[in-house]
C-alpha positions in Angstrom: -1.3 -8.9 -6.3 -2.7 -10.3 -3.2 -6.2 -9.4 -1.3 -4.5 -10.3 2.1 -2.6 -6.6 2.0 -4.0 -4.0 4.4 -7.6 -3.5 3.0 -6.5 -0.3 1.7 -4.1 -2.0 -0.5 -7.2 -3.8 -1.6 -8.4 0.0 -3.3 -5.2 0.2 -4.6 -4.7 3.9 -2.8 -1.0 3.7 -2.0 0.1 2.7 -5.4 -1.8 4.8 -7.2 -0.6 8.4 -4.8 3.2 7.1 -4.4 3.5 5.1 -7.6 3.9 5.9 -11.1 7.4 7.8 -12.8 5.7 10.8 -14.0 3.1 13.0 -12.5 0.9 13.0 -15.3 0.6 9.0 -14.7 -0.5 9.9 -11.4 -3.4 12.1 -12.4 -4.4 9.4 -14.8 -4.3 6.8 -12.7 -6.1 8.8 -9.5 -9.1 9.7 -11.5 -9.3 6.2 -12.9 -8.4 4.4 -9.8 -12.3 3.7 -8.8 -12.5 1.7 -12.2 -9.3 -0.1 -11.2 -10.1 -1.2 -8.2 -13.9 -2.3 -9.2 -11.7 -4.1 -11.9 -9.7 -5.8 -9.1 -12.4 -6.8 -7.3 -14.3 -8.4 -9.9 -11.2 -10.5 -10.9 -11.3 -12.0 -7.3 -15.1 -12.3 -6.9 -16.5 -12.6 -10.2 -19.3 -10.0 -9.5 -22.8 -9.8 -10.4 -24.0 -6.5 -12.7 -26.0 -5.6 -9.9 -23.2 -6.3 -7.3 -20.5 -4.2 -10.3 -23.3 -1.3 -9.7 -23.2 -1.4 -6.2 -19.7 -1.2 -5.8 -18.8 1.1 -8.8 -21.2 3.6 -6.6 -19.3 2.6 -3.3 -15.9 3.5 -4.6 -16.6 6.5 -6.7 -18.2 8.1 -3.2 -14.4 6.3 -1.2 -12.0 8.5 -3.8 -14.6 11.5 -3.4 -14.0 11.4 0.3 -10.3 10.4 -0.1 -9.5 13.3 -2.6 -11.4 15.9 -0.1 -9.9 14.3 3.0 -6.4 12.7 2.4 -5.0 14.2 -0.9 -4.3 18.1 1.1 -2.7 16.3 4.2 -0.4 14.5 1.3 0.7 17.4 -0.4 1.5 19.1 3.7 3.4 16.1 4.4 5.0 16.3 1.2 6.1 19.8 1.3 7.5 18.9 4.8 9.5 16.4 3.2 11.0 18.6 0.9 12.7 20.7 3.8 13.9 17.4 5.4 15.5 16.3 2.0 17.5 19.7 1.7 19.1 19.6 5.0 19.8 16.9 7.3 16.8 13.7 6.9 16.9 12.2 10.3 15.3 8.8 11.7 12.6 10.6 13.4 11.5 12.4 10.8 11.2 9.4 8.5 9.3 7.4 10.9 6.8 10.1 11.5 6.5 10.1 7.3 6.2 6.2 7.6 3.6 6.6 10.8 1.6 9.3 8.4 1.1 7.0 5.2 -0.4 3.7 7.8 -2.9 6.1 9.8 -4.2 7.6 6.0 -4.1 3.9 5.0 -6.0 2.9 7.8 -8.6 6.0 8.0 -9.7 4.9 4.1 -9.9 1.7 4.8 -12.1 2.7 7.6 -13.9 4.7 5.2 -14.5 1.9 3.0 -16.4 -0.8 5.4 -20.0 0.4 4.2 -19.0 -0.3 0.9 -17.5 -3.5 1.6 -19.8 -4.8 4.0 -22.9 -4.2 1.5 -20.8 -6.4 -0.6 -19.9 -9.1 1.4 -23.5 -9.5 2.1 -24.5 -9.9 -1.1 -21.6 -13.1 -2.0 -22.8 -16.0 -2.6 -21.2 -19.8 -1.7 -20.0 -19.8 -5.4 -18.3 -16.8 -5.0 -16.5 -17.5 -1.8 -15.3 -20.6 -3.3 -14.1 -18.4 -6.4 -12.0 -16.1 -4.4 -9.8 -19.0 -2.4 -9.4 -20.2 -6.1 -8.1 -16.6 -7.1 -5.8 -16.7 -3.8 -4.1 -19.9 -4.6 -3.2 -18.6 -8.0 -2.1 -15.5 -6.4 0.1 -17.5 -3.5 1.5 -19.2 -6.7 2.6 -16.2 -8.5 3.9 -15.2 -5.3 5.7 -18.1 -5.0 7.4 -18.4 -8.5 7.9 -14.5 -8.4 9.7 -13.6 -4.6 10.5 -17.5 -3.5 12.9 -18.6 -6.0 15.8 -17.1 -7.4 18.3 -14.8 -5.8 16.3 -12.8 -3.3 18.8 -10.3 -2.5 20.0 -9.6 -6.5 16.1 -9.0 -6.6 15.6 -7.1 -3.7 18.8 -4.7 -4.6 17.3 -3.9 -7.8 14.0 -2.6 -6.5 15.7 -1.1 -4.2 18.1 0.1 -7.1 15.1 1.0 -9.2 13.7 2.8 -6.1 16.1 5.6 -5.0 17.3 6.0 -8.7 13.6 7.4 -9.6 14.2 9.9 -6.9 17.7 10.7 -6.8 19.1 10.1 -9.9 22.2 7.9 -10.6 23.6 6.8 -7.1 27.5 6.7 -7.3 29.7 3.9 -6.2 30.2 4.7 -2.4 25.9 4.8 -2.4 25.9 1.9 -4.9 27.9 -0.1 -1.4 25.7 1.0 1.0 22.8 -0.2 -1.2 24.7 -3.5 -2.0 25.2 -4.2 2.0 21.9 -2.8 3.4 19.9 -4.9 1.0 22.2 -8.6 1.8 21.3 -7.8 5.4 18.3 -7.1 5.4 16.4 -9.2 8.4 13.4 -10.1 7.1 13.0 -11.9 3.7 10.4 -13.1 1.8 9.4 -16.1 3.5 8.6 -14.2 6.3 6.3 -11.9 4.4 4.7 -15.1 2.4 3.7 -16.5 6.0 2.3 -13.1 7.1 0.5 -13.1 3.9 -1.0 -16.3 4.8 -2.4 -15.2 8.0 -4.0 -12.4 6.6 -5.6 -14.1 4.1 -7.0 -16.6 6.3 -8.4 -14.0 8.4 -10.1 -12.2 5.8 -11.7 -15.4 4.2 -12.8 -16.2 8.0 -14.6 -13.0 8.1 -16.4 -13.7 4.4 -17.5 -17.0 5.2 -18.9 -15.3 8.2 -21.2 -12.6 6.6 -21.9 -15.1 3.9 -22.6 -17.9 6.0 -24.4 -16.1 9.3 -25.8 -12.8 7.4 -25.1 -10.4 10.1 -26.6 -7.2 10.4 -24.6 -4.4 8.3 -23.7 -2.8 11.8 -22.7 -6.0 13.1 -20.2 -6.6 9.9 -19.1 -2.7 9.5 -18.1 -3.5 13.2 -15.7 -6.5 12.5 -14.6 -5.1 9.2 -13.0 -2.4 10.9 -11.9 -4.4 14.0 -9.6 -6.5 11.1 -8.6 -3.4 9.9 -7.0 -2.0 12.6 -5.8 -5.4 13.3 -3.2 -4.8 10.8 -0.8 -3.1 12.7 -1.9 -3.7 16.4 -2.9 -7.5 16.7 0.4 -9.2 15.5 2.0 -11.4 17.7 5.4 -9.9 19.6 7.3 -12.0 17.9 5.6 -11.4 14.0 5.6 -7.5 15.2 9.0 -7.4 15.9 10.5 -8.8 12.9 8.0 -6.0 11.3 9.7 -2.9 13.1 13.0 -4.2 12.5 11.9 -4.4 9.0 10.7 -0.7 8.9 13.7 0.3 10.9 16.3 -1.3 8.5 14.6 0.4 5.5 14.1 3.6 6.9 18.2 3.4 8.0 18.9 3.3 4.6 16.8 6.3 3.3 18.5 8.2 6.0 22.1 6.8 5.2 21.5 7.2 1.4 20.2 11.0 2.0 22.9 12.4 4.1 25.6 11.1 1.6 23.7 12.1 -1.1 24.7 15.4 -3.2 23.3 18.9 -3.8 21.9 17.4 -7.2 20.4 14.3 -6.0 18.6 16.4 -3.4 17.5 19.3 -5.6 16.1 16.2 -8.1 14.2 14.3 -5.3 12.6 18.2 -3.9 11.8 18.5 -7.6 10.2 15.4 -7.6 7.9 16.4 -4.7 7.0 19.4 -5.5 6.1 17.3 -9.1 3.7 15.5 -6.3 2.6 18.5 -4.8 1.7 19.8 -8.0 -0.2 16.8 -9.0 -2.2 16.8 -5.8 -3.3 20.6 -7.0 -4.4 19.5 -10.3 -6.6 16.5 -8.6 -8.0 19.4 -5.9 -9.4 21.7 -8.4 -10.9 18.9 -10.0 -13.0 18.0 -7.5 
C-alpha cells in the first residue's frame, strides 16, 4: 500500500466504507479503522510512544467527525443509488456518485491536517530517512505486484472479482463486455506507477520541509491542505487527461454492465446497498 495515495487513502477511509464482502466486516473494520491507520502510520514512520499518543488521539477525534459528518451523506447517496440501479443507470448519474466519493475524500483529508501537521513537526531526520526506505520497498511491491505479468488477465479479474460481489454471476454476453472493456482500457499501470512517483515526491518535499524549516502549525496546516486539494486540480493537462479518460472508461462499463444486467442482478446489488445503508445505521447509533 503506498503513502503517495490521496491523503485520505493514507486513513484508510475509502477502503474501509466501500470495502469488505459482508457488512458485518464493515462495522468491524469502521470502529477499528483509527487503530489501523495509527498501525499504518507507524509502519512508515517508526513512531515514538509519545508521537503513537499523539496521533491515536488525532485519529480517534478524524473518525468521530467522519462518522457525524460523512457516514449520513453516504447512506443518502447510497439510497439514491439504489433507485438508479433499478431503472436505467446513466453516465451522469455515475459521475455525480464518482464526483461525491473525491469531495468526501477530500473534506477528511482536510479534516485531518491538524493531526498531521502536529506530527510532521514532531519527525525527526531519522525518521524521514525511514519513511523513503518504507517507500522504496513499497515501489518494489508495486513493481513485482502490477508491472509484470499479464496486466490485463489481472485487471479483468479485479474487475471480474468486482461486479461479481455486487451482481452476482455475470453471464457470457457481460463476461465479453468485461473481457473487451478491460483489454482497452487507456491507461495501464505504468502510468499509475509514474503518477505515484510524483506524488510521493511531493509529499516527501513537504516533510523535509516541516522537518527541516519547523514552520508554524498554521504555516504547515496551510500547505498540507494546498497538497491536498492538489490531487485532483494541479495535474498537468496532459496527466489530467489520461485520468478522465480513465474514470470515463470505468464508469462506461458500470453503465454498460447495468443496463444489460437482469432483474436479479439488480435486486442483489439494491440488496447489497441497502446491506450498506443498514451498516451506516448500526455505526450512527453508536456514536
Amino acid at each position: 500500500m503506498s503513502i503517495h495515495k490521496r491523503l485520505a487513502r493514507l486513513l484508510l477511509i475509502a477502503s474501509l466504507l466501500l470495502g469488505g464482502s459482508a457488512c458485518s466486516n464493515l462495522q468491524i473494520a469502521y470502529n477499528y479503522a483509527d487503530t489501523f491507520s495509527l498501525y499504518y502510520l507507524d509502519s512508515y514512520l517508526d513512531l515514538t510512544a509519545e508521537q503513537e499518543r499523539q496521533a491515536a488521539a488525532g485519529l480517534q477525534s478524524l473518525f468521530a467527525w467522519h462518522r457525524q459528518n460523512e457516514l449520513p451523506a453516504y447512506a443518502r447517496e447510497l439510497a439514491g443509488a439504489q433507485q438508479f440501479m433499478l431503472g436505467q443507470l446513466t453516465l451522469e448519474q455515475l459521475a455525480g456518485m464518482n464526483a461525491f466519493m473525491r469531495a468526501s475524500l477530500e473534506r477528511t483529508a482536510l479534516q485531518a491536517t491538524p493531526m498531521l501537521s502536529e506530527l510532521l513537526l514532531s519527525l525527526n531526520p531519522a525518521q524521514v530517512s525511514y519513511l523513503r526506505t518504507q517507500l522504496e520497498q513499497s515501489n518494489a511491491d508495486f513493481r513485482a505486484e502490477y508491472l509484470a505479468g499479464d496486466e490485463r488477465q489481472r485487471r479483468y479479474q479485479l474487475l471480474l472479482e468486482q461486479f461479481e460481489d455486487w451482481f452476482g454471476e455475470l453471464d457470457a454476453q457481460q463476461l465479453a463486455l468485461l473481457r473487451v472493456a478491460s483489454a482497452d482500457w487507456p491507461v495501464d499501470s505504468r502510468f499509475w506507477y509514474a503518477e505515484r512517483l510524483i506524488r510521493q515526491q511531493e509529499m516527501l518535499a513537504l516533510v523535509d520541509y516541516a522537518v527541516a524549516q519547523q514552520p508554524s502549525r498554521e504555516l504547515l496546516q496551510a500547505r498540507l491542505q494546498q497538497y491536498i486539494r492538489g490531487f485532483e486540480r494541479d495535474r498537468s493537462a496532459q496527466r489530467q487527461a489520461r485520468i478522465d479518460q480513465s474514470r470515463e472508461h470505468a464508469m462506461r462499463l458500470i453503465v454498460a454492465l447495468t443496463a444489460q444486467g437482469t432483474s436479479e442482478q439488480k435486486r442483489a446489488a439494491v440488496a447489497r446497498a441497502q446491506g450498506l445503508i443498514d451498516d451506516f445505521g448500526v455505526l450512527l447509533a453508536e456514536r
